[in-house]
C-alpha positions in Angstrom: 0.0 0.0 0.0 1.5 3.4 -0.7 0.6 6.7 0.6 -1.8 7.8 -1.9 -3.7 4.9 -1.2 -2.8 5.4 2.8 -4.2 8.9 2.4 -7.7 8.0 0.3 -8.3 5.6 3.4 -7.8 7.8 6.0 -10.0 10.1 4.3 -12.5 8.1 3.9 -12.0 6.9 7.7 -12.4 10.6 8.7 -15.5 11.1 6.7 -17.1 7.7 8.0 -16.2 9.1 11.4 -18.1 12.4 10.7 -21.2 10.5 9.3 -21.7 8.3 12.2 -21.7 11.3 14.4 -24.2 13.0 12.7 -26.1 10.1 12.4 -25.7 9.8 16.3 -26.7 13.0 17.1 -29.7 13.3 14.9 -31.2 9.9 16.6 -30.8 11.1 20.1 -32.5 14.2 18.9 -35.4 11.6 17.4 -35.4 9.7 20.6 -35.8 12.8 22.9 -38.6 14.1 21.0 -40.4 10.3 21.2 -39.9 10.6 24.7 -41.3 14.0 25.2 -44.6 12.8 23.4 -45.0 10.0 25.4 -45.0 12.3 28.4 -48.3 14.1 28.6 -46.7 17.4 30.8 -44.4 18.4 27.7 -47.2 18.9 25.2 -50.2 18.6 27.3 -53.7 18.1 24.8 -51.9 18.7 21.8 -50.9 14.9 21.3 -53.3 12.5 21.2 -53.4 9.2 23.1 -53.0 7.3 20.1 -49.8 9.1 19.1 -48.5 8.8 22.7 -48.7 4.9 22.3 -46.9 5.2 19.0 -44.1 7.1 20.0 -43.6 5.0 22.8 -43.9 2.1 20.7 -40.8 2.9 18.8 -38.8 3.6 22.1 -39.8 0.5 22.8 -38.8 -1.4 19.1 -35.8 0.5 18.9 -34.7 -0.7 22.7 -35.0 -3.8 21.5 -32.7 -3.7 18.2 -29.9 -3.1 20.4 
């Protein structure tokens, strides 16, 4: 392996890197906001019941796909 090819790796590395934190940080955004639904103080009568059980739903699925 020579450098050029050394340097497109670790570029590529660095830009994976960069992605998955992104990706991290926009699904403990999504996660937050399911949990505020699910509790009826943060938006009071504005979310229904139904949508309350969905939300937490997907907290629920997404526990379990760890």
């Amino acid at each position: 392996m020579d450098d050029k090819e050394r340097t497109a790796l670790k570029e590529q590395i660095v830009w994976l890197g960069i992605r998955l934190e992104e990706q991290r940080h926009i699904n403990k955004n999504m996660i937050n906001f399911l949990k505020s639904l699910v509790h009826p103080e943060e938006f009071g009568h504005a979310v229904s019941q139904e949508v309350r059980q969905t939300a937490y739903a997907l907290l629920i699925n997404m526990n379990n796909d760890k």
